[in-house]
PDB file of N, CA, C and O in Angstrom, chain B, residues numbered from 101:
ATOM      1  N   UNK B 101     -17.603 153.551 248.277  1.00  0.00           N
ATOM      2  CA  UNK B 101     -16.511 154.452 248.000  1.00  0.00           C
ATOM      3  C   UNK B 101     -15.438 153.705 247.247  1.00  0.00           C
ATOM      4  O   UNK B 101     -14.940 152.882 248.015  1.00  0.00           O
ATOM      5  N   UNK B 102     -14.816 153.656 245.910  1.00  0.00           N
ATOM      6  CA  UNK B 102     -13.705 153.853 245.435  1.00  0.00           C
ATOM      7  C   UNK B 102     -12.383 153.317 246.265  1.00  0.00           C
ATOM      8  O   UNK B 102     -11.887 154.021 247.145  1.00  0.00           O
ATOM      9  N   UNK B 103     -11.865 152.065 245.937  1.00  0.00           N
ATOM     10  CA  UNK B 103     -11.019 151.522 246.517  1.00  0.00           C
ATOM     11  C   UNK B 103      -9.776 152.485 245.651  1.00  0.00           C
ATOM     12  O   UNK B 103      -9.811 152.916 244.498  1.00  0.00           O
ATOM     13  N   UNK B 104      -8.675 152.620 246.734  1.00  0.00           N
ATOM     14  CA  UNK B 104      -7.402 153.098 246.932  1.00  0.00           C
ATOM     15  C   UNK B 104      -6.223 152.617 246.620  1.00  0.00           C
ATOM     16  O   UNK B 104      -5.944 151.906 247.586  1.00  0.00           O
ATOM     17  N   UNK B 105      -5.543 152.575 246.031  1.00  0.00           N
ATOM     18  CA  UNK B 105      -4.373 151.995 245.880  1.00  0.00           C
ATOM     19  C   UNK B 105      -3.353 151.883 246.492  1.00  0.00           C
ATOM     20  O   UNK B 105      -2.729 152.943 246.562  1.00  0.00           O
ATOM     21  N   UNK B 106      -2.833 150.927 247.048  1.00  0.00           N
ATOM     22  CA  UNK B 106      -1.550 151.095 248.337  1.00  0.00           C
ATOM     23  C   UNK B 106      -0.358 149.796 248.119  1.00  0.00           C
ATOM     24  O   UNK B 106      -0.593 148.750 247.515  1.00  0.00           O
ATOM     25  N   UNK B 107       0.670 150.084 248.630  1.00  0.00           N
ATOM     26  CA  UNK B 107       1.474 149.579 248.806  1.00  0.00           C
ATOM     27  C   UNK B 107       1.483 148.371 249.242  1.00  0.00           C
ATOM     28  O   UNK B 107       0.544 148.037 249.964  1.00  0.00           O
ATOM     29  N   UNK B 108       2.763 147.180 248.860  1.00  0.00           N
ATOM     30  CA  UNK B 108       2.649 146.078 249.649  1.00  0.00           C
ATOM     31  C   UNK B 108       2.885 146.124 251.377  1.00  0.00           C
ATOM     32  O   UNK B 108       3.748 146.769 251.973  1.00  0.00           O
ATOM     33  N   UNK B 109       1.671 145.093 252.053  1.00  0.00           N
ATOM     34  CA  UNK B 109       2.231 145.060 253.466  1.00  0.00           C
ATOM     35  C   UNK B 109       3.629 144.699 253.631  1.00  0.00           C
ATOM     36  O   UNK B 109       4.332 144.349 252.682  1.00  0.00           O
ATOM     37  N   UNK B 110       4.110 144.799 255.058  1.00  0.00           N
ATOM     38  CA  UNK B 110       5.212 144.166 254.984  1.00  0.00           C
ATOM     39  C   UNK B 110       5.354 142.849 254.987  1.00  0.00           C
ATOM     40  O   UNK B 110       4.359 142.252 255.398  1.00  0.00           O
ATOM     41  N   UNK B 111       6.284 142.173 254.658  1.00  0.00           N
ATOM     42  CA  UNK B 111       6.174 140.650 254.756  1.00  0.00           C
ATOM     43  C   UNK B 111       5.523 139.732 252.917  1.00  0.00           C
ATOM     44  O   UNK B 111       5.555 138.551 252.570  1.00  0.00           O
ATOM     45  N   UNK B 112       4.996 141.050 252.161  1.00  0.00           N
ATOM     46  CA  UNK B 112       4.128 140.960 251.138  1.00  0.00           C
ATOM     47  C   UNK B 112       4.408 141.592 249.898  1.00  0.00           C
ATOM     48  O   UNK B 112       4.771 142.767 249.939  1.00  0.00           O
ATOM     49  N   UNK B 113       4.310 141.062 248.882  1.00  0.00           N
ATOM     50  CA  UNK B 113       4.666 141.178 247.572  1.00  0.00           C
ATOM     51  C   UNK B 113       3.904 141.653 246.294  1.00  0.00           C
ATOM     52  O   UNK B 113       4.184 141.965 245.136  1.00  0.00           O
ATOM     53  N   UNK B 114       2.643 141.536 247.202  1.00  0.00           N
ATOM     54  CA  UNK B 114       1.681 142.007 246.367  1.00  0.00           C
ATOM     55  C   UNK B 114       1.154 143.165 246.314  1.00  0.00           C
ATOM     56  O   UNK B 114       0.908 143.611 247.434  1.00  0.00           O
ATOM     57  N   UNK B 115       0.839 143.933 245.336  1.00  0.00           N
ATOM     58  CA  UNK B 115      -0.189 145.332 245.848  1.00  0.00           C
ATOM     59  C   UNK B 115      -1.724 145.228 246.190  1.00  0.00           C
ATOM     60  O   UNK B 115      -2.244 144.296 245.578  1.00  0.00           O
ATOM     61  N   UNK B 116      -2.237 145.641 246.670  1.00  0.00           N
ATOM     62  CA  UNK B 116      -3.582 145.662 247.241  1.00  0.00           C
ATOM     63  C   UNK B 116      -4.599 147.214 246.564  1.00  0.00           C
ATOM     64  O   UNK B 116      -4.118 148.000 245.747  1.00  0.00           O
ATOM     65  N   UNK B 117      -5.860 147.322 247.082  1.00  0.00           N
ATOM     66  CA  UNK B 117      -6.509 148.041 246.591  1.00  0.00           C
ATOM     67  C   UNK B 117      -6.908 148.145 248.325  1.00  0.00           C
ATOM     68  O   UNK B 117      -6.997 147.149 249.044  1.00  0.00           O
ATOM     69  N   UNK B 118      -7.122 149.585 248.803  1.00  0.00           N
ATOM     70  CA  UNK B 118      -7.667 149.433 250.144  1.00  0.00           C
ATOM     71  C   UNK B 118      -9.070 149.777 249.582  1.00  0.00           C
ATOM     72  O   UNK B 118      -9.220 150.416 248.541  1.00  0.00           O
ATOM     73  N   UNK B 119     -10.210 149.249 250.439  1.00  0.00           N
ATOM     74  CA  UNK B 119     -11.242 149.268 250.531  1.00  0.00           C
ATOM     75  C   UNK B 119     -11.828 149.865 252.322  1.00  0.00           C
ATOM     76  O   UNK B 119     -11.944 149.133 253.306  1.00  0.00           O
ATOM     77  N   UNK B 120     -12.085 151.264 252.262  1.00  0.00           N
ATOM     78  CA  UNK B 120     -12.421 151.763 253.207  1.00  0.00           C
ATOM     79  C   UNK B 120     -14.276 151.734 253.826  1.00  0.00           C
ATOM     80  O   UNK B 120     -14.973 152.693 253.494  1.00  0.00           O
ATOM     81  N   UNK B 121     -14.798 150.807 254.535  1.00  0.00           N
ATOM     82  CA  UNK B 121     -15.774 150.938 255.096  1.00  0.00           C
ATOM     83  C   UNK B 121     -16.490 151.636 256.314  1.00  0.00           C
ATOM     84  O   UNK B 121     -15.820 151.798 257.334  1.00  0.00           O
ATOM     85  N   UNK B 122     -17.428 151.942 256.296  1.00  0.00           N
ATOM     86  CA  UNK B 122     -17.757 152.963 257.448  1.00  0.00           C
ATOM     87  C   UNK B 122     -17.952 152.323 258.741  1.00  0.00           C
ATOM     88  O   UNK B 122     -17.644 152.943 259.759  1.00  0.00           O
ATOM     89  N   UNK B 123     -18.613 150.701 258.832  1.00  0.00           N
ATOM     90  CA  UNK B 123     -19.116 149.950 259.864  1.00  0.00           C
ATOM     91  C   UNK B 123     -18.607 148.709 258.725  1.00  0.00           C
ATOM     92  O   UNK B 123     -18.101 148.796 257.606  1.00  0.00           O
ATOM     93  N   UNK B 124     -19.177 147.001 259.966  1.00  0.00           N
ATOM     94  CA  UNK B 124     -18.624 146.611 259.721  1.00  0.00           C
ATOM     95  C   UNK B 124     -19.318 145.613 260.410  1.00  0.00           C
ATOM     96  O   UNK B 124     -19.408 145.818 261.621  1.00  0.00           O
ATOM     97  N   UNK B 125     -19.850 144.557 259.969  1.00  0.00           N
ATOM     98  CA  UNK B 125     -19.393 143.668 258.807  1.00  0.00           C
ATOM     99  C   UNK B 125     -20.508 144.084 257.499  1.00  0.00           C
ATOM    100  O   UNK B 125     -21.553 144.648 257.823  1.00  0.00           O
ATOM    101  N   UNK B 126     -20.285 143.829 256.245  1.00  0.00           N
ATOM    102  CA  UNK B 126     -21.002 143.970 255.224  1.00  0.00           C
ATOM    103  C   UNK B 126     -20.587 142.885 254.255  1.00  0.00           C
ATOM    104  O   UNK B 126     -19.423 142.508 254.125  1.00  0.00           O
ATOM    105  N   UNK B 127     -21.546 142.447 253.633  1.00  0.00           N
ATOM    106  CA  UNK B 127     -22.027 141.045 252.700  1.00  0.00           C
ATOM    107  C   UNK B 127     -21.470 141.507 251.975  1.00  0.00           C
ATOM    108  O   UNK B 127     -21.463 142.709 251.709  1.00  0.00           O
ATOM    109  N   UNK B 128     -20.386 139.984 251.081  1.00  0.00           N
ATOM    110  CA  UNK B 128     -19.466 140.434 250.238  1.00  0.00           C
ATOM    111  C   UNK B 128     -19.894 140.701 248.913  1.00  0.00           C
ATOM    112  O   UNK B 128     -19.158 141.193 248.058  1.00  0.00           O
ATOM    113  N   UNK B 129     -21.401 140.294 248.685  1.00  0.00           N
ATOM    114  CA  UNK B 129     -21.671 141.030 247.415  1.00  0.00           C
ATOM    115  C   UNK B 129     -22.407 142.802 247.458  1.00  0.00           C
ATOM    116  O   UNK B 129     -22.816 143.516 246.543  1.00  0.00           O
ATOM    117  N   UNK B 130     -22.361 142.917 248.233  1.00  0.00           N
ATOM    118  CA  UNK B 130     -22.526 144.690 248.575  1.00  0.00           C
ATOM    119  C   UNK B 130     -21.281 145.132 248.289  1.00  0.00           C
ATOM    120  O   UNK B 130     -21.192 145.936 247.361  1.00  0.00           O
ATOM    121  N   UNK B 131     -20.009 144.709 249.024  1.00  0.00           N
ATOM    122  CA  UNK B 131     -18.549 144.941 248.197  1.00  0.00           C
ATOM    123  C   UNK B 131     -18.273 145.002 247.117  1.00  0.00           C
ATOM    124  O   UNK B 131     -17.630 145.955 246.677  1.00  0.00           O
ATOM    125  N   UNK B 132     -18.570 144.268 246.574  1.00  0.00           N
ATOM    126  CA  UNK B 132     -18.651 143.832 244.835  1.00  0.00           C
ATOM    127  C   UNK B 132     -19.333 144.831 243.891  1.00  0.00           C
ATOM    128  O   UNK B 132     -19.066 145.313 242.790  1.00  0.00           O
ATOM    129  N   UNK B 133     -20.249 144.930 244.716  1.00  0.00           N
ATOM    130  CA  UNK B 133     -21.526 145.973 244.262  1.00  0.00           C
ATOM    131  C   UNK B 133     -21.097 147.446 244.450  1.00  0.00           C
ATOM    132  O   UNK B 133     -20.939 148.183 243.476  1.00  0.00           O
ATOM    133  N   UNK B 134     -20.939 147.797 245.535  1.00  0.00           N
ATOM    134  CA  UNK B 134     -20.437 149.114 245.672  1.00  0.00           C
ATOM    135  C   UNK B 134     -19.111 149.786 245.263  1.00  0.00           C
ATOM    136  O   UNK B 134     -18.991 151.011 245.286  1.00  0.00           O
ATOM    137  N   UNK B 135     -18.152 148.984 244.902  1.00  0.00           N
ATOM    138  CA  UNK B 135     -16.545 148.735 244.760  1.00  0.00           C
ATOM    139  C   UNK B 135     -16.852 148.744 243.265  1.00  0.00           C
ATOM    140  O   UNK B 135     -15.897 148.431 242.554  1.00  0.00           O
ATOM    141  N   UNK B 136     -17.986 149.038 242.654  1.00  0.00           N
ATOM    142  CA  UNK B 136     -17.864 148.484 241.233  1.00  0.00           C
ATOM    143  C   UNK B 136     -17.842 147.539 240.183  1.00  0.00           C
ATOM    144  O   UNK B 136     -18.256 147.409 239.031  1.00  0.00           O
ATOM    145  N   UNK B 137     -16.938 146.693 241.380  1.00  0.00           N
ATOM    146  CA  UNK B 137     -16.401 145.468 240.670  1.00  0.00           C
ATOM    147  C   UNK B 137     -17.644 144.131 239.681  1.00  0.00           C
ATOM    148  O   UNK B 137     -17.337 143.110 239.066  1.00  0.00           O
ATOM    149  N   UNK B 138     -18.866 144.695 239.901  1.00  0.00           N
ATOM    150  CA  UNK B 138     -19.895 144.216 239.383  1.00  0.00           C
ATOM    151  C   UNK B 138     -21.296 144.886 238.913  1.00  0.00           C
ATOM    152  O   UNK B 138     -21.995 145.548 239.680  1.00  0.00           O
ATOM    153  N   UNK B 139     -21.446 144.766 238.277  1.00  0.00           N
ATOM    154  CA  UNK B 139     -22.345 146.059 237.444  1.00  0.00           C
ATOM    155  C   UNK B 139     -23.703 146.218 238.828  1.00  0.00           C
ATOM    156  O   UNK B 139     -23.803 147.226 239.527  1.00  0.00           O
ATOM    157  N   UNK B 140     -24.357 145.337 238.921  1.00  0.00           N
ATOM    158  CA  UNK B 140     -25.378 144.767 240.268  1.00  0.00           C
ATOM    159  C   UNK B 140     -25.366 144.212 241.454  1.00  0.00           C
ATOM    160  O   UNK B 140     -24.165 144.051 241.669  1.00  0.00           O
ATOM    161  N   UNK B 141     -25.975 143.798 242.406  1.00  0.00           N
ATOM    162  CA  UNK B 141     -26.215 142.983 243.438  1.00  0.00           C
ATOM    163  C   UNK B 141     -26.339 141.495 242.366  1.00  0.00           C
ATOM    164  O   UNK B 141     -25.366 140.768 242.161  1.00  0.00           O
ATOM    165  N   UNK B 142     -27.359 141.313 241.926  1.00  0.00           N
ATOM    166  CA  UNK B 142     -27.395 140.375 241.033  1.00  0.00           C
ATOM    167  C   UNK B 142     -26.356 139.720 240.371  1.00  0.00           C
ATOM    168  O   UNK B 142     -26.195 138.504 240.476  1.00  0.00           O
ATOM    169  N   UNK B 143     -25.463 140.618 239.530  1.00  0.00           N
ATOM    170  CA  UNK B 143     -23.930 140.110 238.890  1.00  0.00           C
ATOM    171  C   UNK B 143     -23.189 139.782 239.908  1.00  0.00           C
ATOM    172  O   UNK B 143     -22.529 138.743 239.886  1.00  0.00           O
ATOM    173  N   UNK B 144     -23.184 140.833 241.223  1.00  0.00           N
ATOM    174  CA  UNK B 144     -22.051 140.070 242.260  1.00  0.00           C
ATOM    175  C   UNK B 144     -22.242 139.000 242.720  1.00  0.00           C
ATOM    176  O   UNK B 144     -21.342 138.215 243.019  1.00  0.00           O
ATOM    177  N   UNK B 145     -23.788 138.739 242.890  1.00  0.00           N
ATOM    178  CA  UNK B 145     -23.907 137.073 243.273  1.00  0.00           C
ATOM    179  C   UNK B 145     -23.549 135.909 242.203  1.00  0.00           C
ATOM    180  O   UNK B 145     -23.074 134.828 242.551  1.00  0.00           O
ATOM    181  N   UNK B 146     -23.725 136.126 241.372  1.00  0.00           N
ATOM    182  CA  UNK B 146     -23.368 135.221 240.131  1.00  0.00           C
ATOM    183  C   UNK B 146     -21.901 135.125 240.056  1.00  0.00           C
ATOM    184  O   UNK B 146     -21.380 134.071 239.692  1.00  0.00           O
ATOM    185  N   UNK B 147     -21.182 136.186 240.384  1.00  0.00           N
ATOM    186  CA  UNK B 147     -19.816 136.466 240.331  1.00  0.00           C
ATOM    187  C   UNK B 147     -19.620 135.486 241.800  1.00  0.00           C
ATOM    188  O   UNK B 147     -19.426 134.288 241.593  1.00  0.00           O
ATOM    189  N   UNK B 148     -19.642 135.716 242.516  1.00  0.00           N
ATOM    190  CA  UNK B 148     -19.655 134.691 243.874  1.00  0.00           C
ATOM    191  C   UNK B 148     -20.055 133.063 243.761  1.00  0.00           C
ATOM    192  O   UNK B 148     -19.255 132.212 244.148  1.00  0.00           O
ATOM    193  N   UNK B 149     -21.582 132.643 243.101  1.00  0.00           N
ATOM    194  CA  UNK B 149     -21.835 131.698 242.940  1.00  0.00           C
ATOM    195  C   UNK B 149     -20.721 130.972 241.699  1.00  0.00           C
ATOM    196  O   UNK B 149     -20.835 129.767 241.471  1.00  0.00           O
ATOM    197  N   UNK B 150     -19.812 131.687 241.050  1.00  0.00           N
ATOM    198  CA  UNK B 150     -19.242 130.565 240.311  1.00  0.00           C
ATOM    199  C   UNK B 150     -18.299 130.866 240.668  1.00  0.00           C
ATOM    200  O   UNK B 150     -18.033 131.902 240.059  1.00  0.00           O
ATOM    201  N   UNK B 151     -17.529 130.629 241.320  1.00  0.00           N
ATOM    202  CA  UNK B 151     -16.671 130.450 242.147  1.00  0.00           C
ATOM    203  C   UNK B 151     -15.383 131.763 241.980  1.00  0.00           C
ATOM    204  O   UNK B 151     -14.218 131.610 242.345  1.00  0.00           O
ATOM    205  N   UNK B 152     -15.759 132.613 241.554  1.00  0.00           N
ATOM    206  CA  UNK B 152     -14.468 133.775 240.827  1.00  0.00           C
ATOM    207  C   UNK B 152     -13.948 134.737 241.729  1.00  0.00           C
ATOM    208  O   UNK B 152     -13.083 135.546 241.393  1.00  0.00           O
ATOM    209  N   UNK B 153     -14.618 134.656 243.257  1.00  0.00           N
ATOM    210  CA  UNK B 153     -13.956 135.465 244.491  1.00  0.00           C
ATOM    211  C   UNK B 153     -13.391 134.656 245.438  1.00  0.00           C
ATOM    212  O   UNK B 153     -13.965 133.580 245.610  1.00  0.00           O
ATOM    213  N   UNK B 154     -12.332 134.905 246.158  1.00  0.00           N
ATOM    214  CA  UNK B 154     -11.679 134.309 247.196  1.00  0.00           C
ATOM    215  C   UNK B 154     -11.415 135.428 248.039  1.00  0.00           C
ATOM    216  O   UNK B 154     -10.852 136.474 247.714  1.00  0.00           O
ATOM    217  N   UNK B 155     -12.035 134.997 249.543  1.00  0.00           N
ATOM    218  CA  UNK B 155     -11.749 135.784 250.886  1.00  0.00           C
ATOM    219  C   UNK B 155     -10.492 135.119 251.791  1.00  0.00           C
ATOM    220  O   UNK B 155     -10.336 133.951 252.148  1.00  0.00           O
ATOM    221  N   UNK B 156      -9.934 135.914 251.946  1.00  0.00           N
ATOM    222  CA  UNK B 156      -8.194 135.584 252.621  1.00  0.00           C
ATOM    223  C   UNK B 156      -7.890 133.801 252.215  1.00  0.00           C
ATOM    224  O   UNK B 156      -7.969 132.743 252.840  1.00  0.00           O
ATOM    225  N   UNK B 157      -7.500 134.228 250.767  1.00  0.00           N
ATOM    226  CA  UNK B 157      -6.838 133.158 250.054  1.00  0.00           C
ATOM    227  C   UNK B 157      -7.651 132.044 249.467  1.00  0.00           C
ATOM    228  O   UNK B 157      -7.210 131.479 248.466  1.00  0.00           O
ATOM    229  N   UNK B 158      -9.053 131.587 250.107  1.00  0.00           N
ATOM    230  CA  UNK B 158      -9.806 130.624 250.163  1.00  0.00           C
ATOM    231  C   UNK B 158     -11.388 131.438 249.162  1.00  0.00           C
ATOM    232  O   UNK B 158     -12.137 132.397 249.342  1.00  0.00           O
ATOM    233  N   UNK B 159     -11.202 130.219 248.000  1.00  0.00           N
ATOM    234  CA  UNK B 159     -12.385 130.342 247.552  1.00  0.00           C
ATOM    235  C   UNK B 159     -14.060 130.480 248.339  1.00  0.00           C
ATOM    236  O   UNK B 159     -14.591 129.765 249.188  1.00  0.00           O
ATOM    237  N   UNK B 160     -14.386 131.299 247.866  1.00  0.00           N
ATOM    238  CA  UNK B 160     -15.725 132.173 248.542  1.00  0.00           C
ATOM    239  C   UNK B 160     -16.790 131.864 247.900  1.00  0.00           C
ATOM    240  O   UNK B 160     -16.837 132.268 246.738  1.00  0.00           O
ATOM    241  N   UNK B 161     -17.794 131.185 248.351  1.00  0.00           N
ATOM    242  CA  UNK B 161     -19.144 130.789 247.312  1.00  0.00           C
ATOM    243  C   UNK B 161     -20.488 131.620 248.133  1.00  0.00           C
ATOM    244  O   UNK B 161     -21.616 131.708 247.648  1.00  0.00           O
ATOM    245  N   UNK B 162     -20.156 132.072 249.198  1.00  0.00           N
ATOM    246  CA  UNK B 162     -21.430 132.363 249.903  1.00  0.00           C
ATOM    247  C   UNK B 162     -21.505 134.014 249.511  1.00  0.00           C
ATOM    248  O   UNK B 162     -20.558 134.797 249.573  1.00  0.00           O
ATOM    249  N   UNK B 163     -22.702 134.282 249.147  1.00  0.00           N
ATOM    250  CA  UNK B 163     -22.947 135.790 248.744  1.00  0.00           C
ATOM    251  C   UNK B 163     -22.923 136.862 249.974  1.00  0.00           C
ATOM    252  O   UNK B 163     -22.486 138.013 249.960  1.00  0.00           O
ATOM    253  N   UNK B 164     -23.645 135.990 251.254  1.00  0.00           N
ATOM    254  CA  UNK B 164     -23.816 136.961 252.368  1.00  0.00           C
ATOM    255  C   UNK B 164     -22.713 136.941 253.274  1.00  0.00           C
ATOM    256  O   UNK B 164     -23.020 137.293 254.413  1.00  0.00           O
ATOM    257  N   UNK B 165     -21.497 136.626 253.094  1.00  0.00           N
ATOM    258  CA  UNK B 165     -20.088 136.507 253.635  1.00  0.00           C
ATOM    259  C   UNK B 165     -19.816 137.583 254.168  1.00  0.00           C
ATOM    260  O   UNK B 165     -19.565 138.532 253.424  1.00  0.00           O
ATOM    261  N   UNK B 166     -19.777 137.803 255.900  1.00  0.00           N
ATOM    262  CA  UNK B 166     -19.634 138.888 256.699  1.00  0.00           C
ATOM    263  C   UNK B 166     -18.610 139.338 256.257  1.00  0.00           C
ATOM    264  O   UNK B 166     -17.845 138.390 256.428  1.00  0.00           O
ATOM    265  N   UNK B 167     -17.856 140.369 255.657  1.00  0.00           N
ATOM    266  CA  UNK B 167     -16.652 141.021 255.521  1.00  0.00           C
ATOM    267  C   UNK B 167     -16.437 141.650 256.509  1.00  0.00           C
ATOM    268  O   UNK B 167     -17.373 142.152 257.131  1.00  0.00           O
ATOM    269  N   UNK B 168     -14.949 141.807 256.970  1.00  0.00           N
ATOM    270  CA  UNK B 168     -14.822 142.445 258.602  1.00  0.00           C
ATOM    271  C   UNK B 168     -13.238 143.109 258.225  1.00  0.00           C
ATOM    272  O   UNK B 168     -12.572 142.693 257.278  1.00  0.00           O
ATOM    273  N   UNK B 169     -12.788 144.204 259.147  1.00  0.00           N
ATOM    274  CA  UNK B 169     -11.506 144.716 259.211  1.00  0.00           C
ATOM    275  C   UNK B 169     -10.446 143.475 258.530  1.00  0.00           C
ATOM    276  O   UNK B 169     -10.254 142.311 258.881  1.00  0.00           O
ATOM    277  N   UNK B 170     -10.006 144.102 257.670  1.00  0.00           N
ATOM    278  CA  UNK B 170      -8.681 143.429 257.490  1.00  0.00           C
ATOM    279  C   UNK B 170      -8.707 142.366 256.728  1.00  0.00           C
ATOM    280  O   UNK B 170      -7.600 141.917 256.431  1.00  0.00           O
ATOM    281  N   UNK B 171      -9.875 141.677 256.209  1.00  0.00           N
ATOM    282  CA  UNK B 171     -10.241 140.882 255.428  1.00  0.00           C
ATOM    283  C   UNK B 171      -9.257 140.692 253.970  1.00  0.00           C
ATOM    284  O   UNK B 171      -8.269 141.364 254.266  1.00  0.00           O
ATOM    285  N   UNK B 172      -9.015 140.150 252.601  1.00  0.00           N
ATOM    286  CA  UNK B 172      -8.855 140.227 251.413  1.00  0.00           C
ATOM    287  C   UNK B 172      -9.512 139.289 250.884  1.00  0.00           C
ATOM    288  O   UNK B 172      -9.534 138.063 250.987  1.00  0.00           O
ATOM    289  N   UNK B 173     -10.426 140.614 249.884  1.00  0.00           N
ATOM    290  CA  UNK B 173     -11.149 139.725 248.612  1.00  0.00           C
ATOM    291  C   UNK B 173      -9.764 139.869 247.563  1.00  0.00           C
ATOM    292  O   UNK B 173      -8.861 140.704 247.527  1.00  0.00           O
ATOM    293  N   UNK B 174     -10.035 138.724 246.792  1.00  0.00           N
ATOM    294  CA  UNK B 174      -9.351 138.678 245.260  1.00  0.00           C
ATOM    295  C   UNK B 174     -10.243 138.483 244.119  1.00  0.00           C
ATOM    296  O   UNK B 174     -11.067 137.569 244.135  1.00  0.00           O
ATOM    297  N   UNK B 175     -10.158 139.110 243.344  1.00  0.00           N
ATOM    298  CA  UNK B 175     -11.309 139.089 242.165  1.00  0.00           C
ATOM    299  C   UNK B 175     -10.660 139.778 241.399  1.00  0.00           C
ATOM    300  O   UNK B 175     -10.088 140.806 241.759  1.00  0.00           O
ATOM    301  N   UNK B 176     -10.637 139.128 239.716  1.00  0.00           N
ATOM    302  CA  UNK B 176     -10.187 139.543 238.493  1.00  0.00           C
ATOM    303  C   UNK B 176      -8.861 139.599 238.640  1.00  0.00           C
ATOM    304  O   UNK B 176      -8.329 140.431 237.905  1.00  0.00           O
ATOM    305  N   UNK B 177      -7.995 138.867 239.489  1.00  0.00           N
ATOM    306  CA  UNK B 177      -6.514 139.588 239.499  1.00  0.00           C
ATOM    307  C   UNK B 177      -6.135 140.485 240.521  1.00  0.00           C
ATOM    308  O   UNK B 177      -4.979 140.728 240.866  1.00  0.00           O
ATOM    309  N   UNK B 178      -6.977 140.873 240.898  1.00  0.00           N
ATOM    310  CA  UNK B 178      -7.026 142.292 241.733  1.00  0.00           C
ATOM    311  C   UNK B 178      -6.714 141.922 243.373  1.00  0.00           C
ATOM    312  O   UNK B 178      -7.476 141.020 243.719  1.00  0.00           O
ATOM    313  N   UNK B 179      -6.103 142.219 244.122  1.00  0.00           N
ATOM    314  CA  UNK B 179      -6.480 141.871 245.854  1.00  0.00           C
ATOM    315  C   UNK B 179      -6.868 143.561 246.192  1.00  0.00           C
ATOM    316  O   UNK B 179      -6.541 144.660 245.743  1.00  0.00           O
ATOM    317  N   UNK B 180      -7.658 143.085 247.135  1.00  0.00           N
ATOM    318  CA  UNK B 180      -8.683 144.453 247.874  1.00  0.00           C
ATOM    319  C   UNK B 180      -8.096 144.066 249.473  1.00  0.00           C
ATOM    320  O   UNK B 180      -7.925 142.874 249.731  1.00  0.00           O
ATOM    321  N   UNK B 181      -7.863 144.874 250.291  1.00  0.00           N
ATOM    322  CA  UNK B 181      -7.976 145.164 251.540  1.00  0.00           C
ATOM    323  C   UNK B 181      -8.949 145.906 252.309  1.00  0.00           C
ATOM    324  O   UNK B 181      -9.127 147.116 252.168  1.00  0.00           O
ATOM    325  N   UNK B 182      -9.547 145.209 253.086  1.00  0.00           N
ATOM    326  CA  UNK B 182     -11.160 145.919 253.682  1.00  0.00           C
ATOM    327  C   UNK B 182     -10.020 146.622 254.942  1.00  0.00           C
ATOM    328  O   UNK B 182      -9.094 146.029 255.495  1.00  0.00           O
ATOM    329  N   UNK B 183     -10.519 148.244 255.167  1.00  0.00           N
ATOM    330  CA  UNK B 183     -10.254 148.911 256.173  1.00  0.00           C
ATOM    331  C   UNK B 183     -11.309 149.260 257.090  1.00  0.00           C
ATOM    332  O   UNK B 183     -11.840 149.995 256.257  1.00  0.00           O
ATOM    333  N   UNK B 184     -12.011 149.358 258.008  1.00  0.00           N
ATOM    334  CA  UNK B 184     -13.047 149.542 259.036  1.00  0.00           C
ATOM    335  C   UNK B 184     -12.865 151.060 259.074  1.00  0.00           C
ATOM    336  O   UNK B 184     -11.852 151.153 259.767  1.00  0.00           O
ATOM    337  N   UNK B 185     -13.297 152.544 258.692  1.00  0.00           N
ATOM    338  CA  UNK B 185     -13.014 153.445 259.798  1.00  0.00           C
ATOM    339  C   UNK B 185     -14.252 153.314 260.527  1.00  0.00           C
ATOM    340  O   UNK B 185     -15.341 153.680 260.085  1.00  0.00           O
ATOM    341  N   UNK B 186     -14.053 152.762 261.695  1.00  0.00           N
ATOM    342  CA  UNK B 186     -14.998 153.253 262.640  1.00  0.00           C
ATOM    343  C   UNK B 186     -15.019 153.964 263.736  1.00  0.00           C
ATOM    344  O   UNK B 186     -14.497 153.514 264.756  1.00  0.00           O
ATOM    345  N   UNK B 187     -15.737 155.430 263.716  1.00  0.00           N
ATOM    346  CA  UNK B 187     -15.352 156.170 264.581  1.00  0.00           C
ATOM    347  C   UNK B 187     -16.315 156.059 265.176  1.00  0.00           C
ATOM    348  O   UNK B 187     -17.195 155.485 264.535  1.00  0.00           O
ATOM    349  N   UNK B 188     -16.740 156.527 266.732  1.00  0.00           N
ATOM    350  CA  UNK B 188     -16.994 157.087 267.713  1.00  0.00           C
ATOM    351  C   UNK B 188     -17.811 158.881 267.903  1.00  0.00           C
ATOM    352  O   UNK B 188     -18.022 159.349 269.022  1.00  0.00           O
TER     353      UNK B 188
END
């Protein structure tokens, strides 16, 4: 699904993109992949393997990187906020 555009947290200066997931955790190149942000599974790993994503601030090299509530990828400039809805 189409990341969202939102406001800075508080405390924060930056804008974010929310990224709403259904469950939780999911491999950060499925993010990549599904979010658009990479044409393939294939490109998102390549996009990962050279070093061009960072998960909460810290460069990210591993493709199968559990993403969980509340997480931030950064890629292209961009910060993403992972949201969990998980209902019941």
């Amino acid at each position: 699904m189409p990341a969202e555009k939102s406001a800075p947290t508080s405390g924060s200066t930056e804008e974010y993109a929310t990224v709403f997931l259904r469950s939780e955790p999911v491999e950060l190149y499925k993010i990549l992949k599904f979010e658009g942000l990479a044409g393939s599974g294939a490109e998102a790993k390549m996009l990962i393997d050279d070093g061009l994503v960072q998960v909460n601030g810290e460069d990210e090299f591993r493709r199968r990187r559990k993403i969980v509530n509340d997480d931030r990828i950064r890629f292209d400039g961009q910060l993403y906020r992972i949201v969990t809805d998980v209902t019941d």
